[in-house]
DRENSE-961115 format. One record per residue (C-alpha): x, z, y. Coordinates in pm, whole numbers. Each point is the difference from the previous one (the first is absolute). Example, Ala and Ser with C-alpha at 12.3 -4.5 7.8 and 13.67 -1.06 7.14 Angstrom:
@px = 1230	pz = 780	py = -450
@px = 137	pz = -66	py = 344
This chain:
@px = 0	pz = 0	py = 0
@px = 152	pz = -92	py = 296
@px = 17	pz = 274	py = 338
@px = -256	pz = -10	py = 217
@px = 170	pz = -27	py = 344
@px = -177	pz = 265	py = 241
@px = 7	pz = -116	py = 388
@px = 16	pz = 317	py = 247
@px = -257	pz = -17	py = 263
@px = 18	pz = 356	py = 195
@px = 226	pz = 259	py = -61
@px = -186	pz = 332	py = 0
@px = 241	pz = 262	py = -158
@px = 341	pz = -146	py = 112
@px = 270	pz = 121	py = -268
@px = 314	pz = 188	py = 204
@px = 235	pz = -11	py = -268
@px = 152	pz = -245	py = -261
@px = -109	pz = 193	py = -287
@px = -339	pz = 18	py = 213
@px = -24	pz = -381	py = -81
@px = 70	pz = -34	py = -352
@px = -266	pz = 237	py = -52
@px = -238	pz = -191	py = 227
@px = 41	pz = -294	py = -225
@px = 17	pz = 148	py = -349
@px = -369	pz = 164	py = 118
@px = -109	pz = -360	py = 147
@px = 108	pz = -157	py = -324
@px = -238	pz = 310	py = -195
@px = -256	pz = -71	py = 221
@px = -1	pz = -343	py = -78
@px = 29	pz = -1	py = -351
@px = -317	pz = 262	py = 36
@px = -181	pz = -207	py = 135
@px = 55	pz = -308	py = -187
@px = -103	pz = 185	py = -259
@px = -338	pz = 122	py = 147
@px = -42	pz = -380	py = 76
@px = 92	pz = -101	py = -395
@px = -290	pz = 286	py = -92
@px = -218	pz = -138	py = 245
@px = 46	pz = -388	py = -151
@px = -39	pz = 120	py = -351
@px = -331	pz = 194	py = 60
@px = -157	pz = -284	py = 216
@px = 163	pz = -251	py = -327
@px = -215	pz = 212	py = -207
@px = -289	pz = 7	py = 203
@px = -10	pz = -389	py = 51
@px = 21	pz = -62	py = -391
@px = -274	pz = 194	py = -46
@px = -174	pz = -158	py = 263
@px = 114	pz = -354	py = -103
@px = -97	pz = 103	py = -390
@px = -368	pz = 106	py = 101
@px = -85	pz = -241	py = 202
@px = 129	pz = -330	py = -207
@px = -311	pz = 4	py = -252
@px = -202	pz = 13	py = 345
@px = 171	pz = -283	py = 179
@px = -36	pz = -195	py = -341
@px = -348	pz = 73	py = 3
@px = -94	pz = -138	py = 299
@px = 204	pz = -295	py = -70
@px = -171	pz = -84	py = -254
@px = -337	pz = 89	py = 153
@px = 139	pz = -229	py = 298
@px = 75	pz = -285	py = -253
@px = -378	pz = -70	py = -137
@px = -155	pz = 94	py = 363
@px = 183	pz = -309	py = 83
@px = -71	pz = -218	py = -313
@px = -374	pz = 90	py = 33
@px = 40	pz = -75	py = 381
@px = 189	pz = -353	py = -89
@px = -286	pz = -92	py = -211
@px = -261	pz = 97	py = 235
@px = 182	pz = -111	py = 314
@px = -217	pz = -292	py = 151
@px = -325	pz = 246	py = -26
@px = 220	pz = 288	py = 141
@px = 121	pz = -211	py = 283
@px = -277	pz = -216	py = 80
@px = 174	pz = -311	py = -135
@px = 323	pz = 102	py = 221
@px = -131	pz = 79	py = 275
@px = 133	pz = 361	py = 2
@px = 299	pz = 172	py = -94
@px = -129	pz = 350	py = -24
@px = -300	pz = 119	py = -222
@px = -113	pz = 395	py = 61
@px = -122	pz = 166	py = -298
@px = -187	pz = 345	py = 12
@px = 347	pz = 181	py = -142
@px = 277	pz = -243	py = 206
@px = 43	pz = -334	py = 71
@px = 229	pz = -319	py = -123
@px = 151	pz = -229	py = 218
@px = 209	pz = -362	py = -69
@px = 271	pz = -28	py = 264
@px = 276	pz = -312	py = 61
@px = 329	pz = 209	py = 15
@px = 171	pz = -161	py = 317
@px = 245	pz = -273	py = -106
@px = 406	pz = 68	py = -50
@px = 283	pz = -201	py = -90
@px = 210	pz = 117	py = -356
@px = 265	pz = -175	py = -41
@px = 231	pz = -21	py = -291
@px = 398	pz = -96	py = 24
@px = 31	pz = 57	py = 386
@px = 366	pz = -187	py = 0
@px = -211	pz = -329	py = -177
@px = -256	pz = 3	py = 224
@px = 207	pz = 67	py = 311
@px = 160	pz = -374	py = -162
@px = -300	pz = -187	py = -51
@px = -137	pz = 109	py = 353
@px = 312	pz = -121	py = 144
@px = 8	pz = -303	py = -229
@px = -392	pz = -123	py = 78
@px = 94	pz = 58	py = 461
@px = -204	pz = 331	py = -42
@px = 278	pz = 196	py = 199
@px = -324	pz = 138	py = 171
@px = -66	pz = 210	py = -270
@px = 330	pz = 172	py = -8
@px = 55	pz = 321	py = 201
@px = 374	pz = 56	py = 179
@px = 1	pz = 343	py = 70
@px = 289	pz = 42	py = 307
@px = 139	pz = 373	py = -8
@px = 365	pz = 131	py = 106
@px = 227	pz = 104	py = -254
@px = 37	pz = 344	py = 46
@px = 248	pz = 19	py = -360
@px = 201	pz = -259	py = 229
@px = 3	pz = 200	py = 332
@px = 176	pz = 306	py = -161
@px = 269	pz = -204	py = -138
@px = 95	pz = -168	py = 352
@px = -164	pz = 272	py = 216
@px = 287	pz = -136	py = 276
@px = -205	pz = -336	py = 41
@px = -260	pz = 112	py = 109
@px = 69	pz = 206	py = 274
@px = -114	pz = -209	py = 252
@px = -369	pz = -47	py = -89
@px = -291	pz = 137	py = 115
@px = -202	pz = 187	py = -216
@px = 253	pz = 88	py = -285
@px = 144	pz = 351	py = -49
@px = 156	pz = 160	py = -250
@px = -99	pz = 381	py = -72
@px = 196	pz = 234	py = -147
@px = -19	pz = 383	py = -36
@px = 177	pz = 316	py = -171
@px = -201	pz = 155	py = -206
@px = 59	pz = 343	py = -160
@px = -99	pz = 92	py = -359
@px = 40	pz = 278	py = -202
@px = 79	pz = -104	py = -368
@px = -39	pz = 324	py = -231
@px = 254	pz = -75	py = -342
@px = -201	pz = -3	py = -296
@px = 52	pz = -31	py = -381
@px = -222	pz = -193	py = -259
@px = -113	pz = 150	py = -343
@px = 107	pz = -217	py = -308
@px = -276	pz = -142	py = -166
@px = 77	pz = 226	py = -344
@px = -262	pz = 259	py = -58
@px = 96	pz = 376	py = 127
@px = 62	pz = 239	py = -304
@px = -251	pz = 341	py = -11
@px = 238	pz = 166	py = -171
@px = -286	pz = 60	py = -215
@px = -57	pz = -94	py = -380
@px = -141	pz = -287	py = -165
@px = -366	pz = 101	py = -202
């Protein structure tokens, strides 16, 4: 597990000696690990909770699939006395209604680099989008030449963080000094 690096935003008990500090930071790294470990119990209860959830409530979501599915076959067959021959989309029944919408149209398109090809093959350059955007990667490396335009700066900051040491656990399982039954 890698450190978590701990940024210091206000310091309220300032330490006055060396040995001041390394205490401050072996309790910031206890804290930590405290409550990473409140968070881990808190992620395995609400795992728990959500299987349950997830486990009682998949014979009701297949349920109403299925009651879904013939609604909509006995709907299909009955659709041009439902509609009026078309000319609606939505019948209301006494317990809900059913409606037959268009989804709005969308493009999918498969193999972007063999379309981008045939667009540019068939004059359809229209159809191709050139998205324009500086080069930020590019500006770091040659921060010098471009020093003289407007609207470029480079930011940079110090930053001071408090990294606790810690050790990992092998992944062997701890003896009890107990006996085998």
């Amino acid at each position: 597990m890698k450190a978590k690096r701990i940024k210091a935003h206000a310091a309220l008990q300032v330490p006055q000696t060396r040995d001041q500090v390394v205490e401050a930071i072996a309790e910031i790294g206890r804290l930590a690990r405290e409550r990473t470990r409140i968070e881990a119990d808190l992620n395995d209860q609400v795992a728990v909770l959500k299987e349950a959830a997830e486990t009682k409530a998949q014979p009701i979501g297949e349920r109403i699939e299925m009651l879904s599915s013939g609604v909509q076959m006995w709907c299909e067959a009955n659709r041009a006395a439902l509609t009026q021959g078309g000319k609606i989309k939505t019948v209301i029944l006494p317990s809900g209604e059913v409606r037959w919408r268009i989804s709005p149209p969308k493009v999918v398109i498969r193999g972007v680099e063999a379309v981008l090809d045939a667009l540019r093959r068939a004059g359809l350059e229209r159809f191709i989008r050139t998205d324009e955007s500086p080069n930020k990667e590019a500006i770091l490396a040659e921060p010098a030449a471009v020093t003289s335009v407007r609207g470029i700066r480079i930011d940079q900051h110090e930053e001071f963080v408090v990294v606790p040491y810690e050790t990992e656990l092998a992944d062997t399982p701890v003896p009890t000094g107990g006996r085998d039954k």
